[in-house]
C-alpha positions as CSV (number, residue, x, y, z in Angstrom):
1,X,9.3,8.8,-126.3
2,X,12.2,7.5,-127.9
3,X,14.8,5.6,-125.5
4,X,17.2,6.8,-127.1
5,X,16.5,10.7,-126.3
6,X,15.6,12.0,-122.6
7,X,15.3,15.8,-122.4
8,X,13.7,16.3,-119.0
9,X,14.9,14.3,-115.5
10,X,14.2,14.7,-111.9
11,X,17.4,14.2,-109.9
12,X,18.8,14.5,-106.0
13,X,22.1,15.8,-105.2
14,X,23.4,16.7,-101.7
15,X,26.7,18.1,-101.0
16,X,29.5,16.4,-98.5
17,X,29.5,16.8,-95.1
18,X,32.2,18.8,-93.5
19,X,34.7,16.0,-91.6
20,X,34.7,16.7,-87.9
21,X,37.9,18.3,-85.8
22,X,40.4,16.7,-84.2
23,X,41.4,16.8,-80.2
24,X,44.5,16.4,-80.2
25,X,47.8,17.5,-77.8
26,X,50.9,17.9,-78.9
27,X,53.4,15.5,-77.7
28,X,57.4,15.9,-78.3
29,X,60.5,14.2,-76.0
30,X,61.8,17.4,-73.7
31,X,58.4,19.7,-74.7
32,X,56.1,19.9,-71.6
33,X,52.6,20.1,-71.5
34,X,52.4,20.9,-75.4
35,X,49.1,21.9,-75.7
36,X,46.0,21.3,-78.2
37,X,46.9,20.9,-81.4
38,X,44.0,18.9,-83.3
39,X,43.1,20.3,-86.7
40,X,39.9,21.2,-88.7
41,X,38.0,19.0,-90.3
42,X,37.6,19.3,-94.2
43,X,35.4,21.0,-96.4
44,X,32.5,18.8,-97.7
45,X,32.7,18.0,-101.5
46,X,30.4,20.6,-103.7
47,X,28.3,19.3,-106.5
48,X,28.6,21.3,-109.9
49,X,27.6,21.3,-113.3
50,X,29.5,21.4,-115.9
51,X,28.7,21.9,-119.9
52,X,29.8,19.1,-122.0
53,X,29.0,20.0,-125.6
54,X,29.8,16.2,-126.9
55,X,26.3,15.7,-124.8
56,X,23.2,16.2,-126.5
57,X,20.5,14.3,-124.4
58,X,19.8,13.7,-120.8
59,X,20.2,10.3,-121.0
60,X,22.2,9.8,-118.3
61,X,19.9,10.9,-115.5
62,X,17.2,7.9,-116.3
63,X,18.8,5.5,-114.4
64,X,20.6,6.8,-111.8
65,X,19.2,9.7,-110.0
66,X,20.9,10.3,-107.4
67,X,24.5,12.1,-106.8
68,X,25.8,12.6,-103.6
69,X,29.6,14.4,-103.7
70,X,32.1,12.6,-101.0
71,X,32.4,14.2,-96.9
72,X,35.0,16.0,-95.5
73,X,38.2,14.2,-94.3
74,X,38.2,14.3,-90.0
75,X,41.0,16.7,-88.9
76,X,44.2,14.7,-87.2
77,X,47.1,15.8,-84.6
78,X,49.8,18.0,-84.9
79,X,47.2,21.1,-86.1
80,X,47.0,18.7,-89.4
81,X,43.5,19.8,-91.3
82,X,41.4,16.9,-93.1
83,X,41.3,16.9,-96.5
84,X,38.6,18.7,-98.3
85,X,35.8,16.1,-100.1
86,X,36.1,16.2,-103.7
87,X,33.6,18.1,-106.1
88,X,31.5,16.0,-107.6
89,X,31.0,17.0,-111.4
90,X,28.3,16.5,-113.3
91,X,28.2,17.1,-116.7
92,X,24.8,18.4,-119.1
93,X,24.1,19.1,-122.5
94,X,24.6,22.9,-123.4
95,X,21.3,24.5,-122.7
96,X,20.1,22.4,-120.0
97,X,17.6,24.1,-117.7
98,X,18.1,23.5,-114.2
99,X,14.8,24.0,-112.0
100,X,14.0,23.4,-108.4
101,X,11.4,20.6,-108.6
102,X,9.1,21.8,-105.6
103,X,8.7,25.4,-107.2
104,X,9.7,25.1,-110.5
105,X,11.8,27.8,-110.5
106,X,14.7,28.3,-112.6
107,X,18.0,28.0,-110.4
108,X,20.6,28.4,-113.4
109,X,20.7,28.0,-117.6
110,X,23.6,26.0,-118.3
111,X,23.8,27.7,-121.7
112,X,27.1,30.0,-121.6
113,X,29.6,27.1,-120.9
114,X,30.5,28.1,-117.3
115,X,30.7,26.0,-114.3
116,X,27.9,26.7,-111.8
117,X,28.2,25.3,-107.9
118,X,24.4,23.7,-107.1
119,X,24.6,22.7,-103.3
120,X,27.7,23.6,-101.5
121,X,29.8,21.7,-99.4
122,X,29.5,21.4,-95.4
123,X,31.9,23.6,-93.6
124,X,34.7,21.6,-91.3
125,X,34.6,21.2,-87.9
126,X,37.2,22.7,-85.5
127,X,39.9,21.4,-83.9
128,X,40.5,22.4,-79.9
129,X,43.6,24.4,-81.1
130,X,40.6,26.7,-81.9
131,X,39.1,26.8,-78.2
132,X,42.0,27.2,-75.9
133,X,42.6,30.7,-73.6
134,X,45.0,31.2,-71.1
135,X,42.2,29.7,-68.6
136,X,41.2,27.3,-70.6
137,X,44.9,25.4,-71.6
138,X,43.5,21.7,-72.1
139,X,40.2,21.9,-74.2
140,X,39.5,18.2,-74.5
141,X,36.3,18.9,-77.1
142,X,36.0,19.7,-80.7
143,X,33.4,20.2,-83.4
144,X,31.4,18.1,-86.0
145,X,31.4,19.1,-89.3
146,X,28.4,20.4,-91.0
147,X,26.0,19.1,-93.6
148,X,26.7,19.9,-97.5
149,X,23.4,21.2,-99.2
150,X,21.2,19.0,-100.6
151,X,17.8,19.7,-103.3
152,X,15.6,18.1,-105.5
153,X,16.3,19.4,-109.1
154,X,14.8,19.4,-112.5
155,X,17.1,19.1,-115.2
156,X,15.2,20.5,-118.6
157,X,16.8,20.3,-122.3
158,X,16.2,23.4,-124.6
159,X,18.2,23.1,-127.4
160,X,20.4,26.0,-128.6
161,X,19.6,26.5,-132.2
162,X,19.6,29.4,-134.4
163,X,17.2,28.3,-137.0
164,X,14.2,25.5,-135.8
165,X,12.8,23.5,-138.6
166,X,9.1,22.8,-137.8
167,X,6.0,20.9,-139.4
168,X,4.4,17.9,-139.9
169,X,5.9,14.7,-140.1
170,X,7.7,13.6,-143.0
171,X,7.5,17.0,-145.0
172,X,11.4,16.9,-145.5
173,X,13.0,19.0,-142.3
174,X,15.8,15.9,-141.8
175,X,16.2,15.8,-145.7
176,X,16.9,19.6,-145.6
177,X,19.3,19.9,-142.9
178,X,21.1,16.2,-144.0
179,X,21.7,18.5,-147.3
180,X,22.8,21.9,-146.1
181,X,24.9,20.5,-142.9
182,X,27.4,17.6,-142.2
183,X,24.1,16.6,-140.0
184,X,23.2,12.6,-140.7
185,X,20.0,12.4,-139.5
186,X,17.8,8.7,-140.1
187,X,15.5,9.9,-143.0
188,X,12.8,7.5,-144.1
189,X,9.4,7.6,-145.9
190,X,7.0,6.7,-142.8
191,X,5.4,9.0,-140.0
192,X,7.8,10.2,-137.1
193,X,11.2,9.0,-138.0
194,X,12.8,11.8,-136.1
195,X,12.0,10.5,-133.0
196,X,14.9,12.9,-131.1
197,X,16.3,16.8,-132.2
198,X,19.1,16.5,-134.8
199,X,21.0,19.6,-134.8
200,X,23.8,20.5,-137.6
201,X,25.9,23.5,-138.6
202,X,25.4,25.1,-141.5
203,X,28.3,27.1,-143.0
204,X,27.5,29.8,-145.4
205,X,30.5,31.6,-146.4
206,X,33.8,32.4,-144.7
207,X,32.8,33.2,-141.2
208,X,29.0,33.0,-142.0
209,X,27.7,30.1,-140.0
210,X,24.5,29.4,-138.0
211,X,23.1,25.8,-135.9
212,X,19.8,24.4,-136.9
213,X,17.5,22.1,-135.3
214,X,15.3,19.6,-137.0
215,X,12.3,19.2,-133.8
216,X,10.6,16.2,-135.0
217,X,6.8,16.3,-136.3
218,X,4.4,18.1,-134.8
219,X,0.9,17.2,-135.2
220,X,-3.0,18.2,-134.5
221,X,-3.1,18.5,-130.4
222,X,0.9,18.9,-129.4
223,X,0.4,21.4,-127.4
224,X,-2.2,19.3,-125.2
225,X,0.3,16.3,-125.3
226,X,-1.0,14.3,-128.5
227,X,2.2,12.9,-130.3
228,X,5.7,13.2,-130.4
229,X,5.4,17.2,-130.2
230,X,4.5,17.7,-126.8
231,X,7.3,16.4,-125.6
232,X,9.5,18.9,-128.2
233,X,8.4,21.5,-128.4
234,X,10.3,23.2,-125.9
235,X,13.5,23.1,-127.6
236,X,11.8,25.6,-130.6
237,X,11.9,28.5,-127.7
238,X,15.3,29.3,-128.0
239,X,15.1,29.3,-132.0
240,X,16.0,32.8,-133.4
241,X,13.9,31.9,-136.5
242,X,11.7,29.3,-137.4
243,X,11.7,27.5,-141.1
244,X,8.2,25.8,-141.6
245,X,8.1,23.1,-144.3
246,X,5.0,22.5,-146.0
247,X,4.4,19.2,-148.4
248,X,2.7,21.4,-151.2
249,X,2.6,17.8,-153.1
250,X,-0.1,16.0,-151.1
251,X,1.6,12.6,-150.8
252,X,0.3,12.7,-147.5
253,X,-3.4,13.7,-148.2
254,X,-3.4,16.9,-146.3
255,X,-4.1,20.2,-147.7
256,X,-0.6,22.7,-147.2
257,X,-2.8,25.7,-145.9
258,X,-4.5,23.8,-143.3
259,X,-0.9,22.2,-142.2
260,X,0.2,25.6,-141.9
261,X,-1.9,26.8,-140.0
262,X,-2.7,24.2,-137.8
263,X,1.2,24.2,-136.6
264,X,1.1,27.8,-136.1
265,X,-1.8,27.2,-133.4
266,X,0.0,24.6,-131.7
267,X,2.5,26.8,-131.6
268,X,0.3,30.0,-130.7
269,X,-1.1,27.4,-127.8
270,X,1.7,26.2,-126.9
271,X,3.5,30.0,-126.3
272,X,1.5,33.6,-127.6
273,X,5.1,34.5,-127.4
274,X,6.5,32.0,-129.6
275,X,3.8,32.3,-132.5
276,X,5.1,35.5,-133.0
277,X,8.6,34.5,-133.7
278,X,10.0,35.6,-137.0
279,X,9.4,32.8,-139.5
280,X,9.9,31.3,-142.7
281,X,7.4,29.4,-144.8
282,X,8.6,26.7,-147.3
283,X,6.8,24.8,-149.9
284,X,8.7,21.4,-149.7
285,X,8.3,18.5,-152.4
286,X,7.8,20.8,-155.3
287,X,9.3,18.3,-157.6
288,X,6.5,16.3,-156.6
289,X,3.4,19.0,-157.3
290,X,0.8,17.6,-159.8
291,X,0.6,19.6,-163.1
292,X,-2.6,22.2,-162.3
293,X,-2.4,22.0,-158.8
294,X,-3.6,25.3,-157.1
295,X,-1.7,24.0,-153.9
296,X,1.7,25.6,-154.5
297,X,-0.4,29.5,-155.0
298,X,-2.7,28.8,-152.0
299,X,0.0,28.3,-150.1
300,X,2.1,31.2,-151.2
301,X,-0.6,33.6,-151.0
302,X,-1.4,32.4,-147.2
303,X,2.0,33.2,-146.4
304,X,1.8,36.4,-147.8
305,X,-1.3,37.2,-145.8
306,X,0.8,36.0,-142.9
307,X,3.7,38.5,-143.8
308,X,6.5,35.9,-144.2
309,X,8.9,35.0,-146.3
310,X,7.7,32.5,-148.7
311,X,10.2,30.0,-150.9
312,X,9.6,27.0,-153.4
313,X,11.9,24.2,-152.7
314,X,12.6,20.1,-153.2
315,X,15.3,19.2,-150.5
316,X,15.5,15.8,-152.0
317,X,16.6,17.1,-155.7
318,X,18.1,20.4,-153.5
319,X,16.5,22.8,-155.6
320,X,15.9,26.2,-154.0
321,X,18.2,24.8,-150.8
322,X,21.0,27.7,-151.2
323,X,18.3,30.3,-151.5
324,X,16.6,29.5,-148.4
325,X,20.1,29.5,-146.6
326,X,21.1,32.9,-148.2
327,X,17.9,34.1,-146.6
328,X,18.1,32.6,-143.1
329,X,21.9,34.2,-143.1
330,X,20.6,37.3,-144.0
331,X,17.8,37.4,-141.1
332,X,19.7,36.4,-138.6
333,X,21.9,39.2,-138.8
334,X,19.6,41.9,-137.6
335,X,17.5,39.4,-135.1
336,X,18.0,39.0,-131.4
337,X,20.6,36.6,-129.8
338,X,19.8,33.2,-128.9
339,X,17.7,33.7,-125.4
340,X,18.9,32.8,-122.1
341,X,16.9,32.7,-118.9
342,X,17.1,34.5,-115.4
343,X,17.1,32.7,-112.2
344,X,14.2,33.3,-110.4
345,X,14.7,30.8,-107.5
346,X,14.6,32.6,-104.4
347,X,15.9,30.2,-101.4
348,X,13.1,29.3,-98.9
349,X,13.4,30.2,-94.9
350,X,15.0,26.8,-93.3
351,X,12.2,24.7,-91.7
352,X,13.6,24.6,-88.2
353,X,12.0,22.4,-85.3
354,X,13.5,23.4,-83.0
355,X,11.6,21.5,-80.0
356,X,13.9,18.9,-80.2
357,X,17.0,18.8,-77.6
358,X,19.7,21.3,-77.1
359,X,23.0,20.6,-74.9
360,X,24.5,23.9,-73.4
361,X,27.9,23.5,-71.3
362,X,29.8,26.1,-69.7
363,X,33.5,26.4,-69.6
364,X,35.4,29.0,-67.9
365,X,33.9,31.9,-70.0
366,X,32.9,30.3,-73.0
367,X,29.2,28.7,-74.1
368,X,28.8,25.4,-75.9
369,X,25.2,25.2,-77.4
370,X,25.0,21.9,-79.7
371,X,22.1,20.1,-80.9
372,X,21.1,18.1,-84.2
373,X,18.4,21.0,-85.0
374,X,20.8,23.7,-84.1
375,X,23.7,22.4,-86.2
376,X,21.3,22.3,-89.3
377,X,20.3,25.5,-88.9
378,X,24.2,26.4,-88.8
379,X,24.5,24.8,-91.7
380,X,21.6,26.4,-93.8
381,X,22.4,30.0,-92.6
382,X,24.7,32.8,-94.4
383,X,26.3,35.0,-92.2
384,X,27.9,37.6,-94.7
385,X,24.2,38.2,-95.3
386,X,22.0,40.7,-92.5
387,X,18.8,39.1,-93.2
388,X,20.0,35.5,-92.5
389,X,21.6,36.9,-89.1
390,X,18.5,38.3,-88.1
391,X,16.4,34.7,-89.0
392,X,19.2,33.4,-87.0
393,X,18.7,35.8,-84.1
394,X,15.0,34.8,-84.2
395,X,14.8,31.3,-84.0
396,X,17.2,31.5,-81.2
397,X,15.4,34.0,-79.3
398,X,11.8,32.1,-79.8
399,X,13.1,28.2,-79.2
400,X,14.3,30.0,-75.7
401,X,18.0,29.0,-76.3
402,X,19.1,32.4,-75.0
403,X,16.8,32.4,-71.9
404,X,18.0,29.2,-70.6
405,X,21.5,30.4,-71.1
406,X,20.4,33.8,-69.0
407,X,18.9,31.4,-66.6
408,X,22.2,29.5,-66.4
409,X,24.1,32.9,-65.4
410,X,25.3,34.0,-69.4
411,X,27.1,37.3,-68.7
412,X,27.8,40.5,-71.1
413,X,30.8,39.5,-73.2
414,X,31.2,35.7,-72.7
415,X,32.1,33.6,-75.8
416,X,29.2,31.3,-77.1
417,X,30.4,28.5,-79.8
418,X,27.6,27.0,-81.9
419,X,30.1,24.9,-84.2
420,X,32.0,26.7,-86.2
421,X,30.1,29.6,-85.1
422,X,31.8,31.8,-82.9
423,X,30.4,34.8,-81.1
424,X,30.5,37.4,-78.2
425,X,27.0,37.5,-76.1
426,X,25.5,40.7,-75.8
427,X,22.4,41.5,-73.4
């Protein structure tokens, strides 16, 4: 592949950590015994992506791969909180696909511009203001913040075109769009000179406008990974309509028919789905056709067979260039918007050990349960949802936290902390 053009990268991220609270009692000349007054710790940074549409390749992501967004500030005296981390930004090319790289599912499609959160922030620890009672006036502990988020991601470049221009190598796709767009594609006379997409706008008539995509050559075996077109031929699934230029001239020594349709079964291997996309055939280099030839009617009448639209055309002399625009206007009118995909990324359980060591300390009538596996789970758990209260109930119940605190004399109604987790015991 070309260095210049990455389209698919494997990347880290992991959120900040929450800072942790404060203990902390309030001192003033002629104010006795002031109480606690240390406050929270901050919010870890989130990570988030962001659409930047003066991006067009992953490029970025190849050499540095991993983003981590900045913890929590620690929360200080005088009930001052820490200062949230700051979110930690990263910007894609419109129609990036982000995946999770164990399953391969799809977590978002950064294709409608807005800003989407990927691994959130770890929540703040309290400060003792939090844990004092009328028995309990001097709490001399607080809390540590919690772990941001963290995954493994795929980022995955589909280009959003309207119109895909496909083929061969050198059968004139970067002449075409260099003529009916402000696109200024590297054209040359040699085999894969596209060697990344080039898209352009091409502007029909006031308020008539669509994007199109020159994918670079496709040849015998793309869909298997031979070539260039392997690596492309993702970014023709989002193509409303595919233009296929054919060299009906035979510079290259290839018969048009058989390109044709040996593209189309790349593409039909590639994706049943994507074969069947409405599509254009173009006989390119007409200006160059040897007098007699049968190539030109061959081709047409395939395409006919085919049911497709079928125009005569020389992008270099741009003859036949404003017809075929007219008619990729026209059909993309009554076809179906540029696709976008659904999530399907469905949050595992937390992996939880939760042999390793658990401190539990009574104070007056309140419970402090820490450990490094409990405040993990903490941290990985949603509470708004009933599910992930009930996976919490579990893993508490079978690592035998709430028998050792029945064994310790736990009573109906006391307070049990977990971090920032606060909660009334029930039998």
């Amino acid at each position: 592949m070309a260095a210049s053009f990455v389209d698919k990268a494997r990347i880290t991220i992991r959120a900040g950590s929450g800072g942790n609270g404060a203990v902390a009692f309030h001192r003033e000349k002629y104010v006795a015994a002031g109480g606690p007054d240390g406050g929270d710790g901050g919010r870890g940074g989130s990570v988030v992506f962001s659409v930047d549409d003066n991006l067009s390749t992953l490029m970025d992501f190849r050499y540095k791969r991993k983003y981590v967004a900045p913890d929590g500030m620690p929360g200080q005296g005088k009930r001052c909180n820490g200062r949230d981390g700051d979110t930690l930004v990263i910007k894609v090319p419109r129609g990036t696909i982000i995946r999770d790289t164990e399953s391969g599912a799809i977590m978002h499609d950064m294709s409608t511009g807005e800003d989407w959160v990927a691994a959130r922030g770890g929540r703040g620890g309290w400060g003792n203001i939090h844990f004092a009672t009328p028995t309990r006036q001097v709490p001399r502990f607080a809390k540590p913040g919690l772990p941001g988020e963290s995954h493994d991601i795929t980022l995955e470049l589909k280009l959003l075109a309207d119109v895909g221009l496909i083929g061969f190598p050198n059968v004139g796709k970067s002449t075409l769009l260099s003529v009916v767009s402000k696109a200024h594609p590297k054209i040359a006379n040699y085999h894969f000179t596209t060697l990344f997409p080039n898209l352009g706008v091409v502007y029909v008539d006031e308020g008539v406008s669509f994007v199109m995509a020159d994918i670079p050559g496709i040849i015998e075996g793309a869909s298997e990974g031979a070539g260039l077109g392997h690596d492309f031929l993702r970014h023709i699934d989002r193509c409303r309509l595919l233009v296929h230029l054919v060299d009906v001239s035979g510079s290259e020594g290839r018969d048009p028919v058989s390109d044709l349709d040996t593209i189309n079964s790349e593409l039909r291997e590639y994706s049943p789905e994507l074969a069947e996309r409405r599509q254009i055939v173009v006989a390119n280099k007409c200006d160059l056709l040897e007098e007699g030839s049968d190539k030109l009617s061959r081709l047409r009448a395939r395409a006919e067979e085919l049911g497709c639209p079928f125009f005569e055309m020389s992008a270099a002399t741009h003859a036949g260039t404003h017809e075929l625009i007219g008619e990729c206007a026209k059909l993309l009118r009554d076809l179906p918007p540029i696709q976008s995909y659904e999530a399907d990324y469905v949050p595992p359980e937390p992996k939880v050990e939760s042999a390793g060591d658990l401190t539990i300390e009574k104070d007056d009538d309140m419970w402090l349960v820490e450990g490094p596996w409990l405040q993990r789970l903490v941290a990985t758990v949603n509470f708004s949802d009933y599910e992930s209260r009930m996976f919490f109930d579990r893993i508490l119940r079978e690592s035998g936290v709430f028998a050792r605190m029945e064994e310790m004399g736990v009573k109906d109604g006391d307070t049990v902390c977990m971090y920032d987790l606060m909660f009334e015991y029930k039998e």
